[in-house]
C-alpha positions in Angstrom: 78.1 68.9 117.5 79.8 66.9 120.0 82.7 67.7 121.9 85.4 65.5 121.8 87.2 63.4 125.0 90.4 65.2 123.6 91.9 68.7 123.8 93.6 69.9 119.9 96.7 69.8 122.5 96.1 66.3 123.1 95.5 65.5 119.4 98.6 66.7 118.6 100.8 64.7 121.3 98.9 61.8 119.9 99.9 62.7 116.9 103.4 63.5 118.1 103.9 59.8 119.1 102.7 58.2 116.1 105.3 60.4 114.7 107.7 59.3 117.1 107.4 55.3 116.2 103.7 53.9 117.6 102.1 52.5 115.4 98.4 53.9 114.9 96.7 50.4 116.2 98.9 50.6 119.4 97.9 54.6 119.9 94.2 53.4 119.2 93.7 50.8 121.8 95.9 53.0 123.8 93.6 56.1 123.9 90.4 54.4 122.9 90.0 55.9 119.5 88.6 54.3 116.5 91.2 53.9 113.3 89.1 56.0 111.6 89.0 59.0 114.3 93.2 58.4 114.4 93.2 59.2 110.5 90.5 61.6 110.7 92.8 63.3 113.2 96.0 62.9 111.1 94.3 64.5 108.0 93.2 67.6 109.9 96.3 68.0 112.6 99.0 66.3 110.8 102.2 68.5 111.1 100.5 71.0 113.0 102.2 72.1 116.3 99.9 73.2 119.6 99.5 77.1 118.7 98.8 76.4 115.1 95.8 74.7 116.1 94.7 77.1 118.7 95.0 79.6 115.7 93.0 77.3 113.2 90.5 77.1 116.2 90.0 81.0 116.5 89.9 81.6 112.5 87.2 78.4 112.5 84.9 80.3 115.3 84.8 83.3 113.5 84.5 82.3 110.3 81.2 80.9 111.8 80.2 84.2 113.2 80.7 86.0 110.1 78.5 83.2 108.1 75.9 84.1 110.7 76.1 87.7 110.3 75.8 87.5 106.7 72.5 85.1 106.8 71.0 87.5 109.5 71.7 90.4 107.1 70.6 88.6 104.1 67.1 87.6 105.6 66.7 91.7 106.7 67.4 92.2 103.0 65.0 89.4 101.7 62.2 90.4 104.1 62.8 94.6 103.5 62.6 94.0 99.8 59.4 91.8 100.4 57.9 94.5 102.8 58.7 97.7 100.0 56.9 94.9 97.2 53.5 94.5 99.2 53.3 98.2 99.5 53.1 99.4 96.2 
């Protein structure tokens, strides 16, 4: 996945401004974003303030790390049961 030009804290004082009065095609040329990364941005960070985001960050990263867990635990399953099948 690729990482961004732009911290969550940056995001959100982008944000911040467009909530101050800048108009989204002003920020965009601005910053160099796309319209659609401004709105993409909006959708996920709108409202949010910096430590809300951090937050989201840390529950996103290990919600991944449990998903991984639970495929490595499935596939020790799947291959045990296929193991104890072949034997008998």
């Amino acid at each position: 996945m690729k990482r961004s030009r732009f911290s969550d804290e940056q995001i959100i004082g982008i944000l911040k401004e467009h909530q101050a009065g800048f108009s989204a095609v002003d920020l965009c040329r601005k910053y160099g974003v796309s319209d659609a990364t401004f709105y993409k941005w909006r959708s996920k960070y709108g409202g949010m303030e910096v430590a809300e985001a951090k937050r989201l960050k840390a529950l996103e990263d290990e919600n991944g790390k449990l998903k991984r867990l639970l495929a490595d635990a499935m596939l020790d399953v799947s291959t045990l049961k296929e193991m104890l099948g072949k034997n008998f």
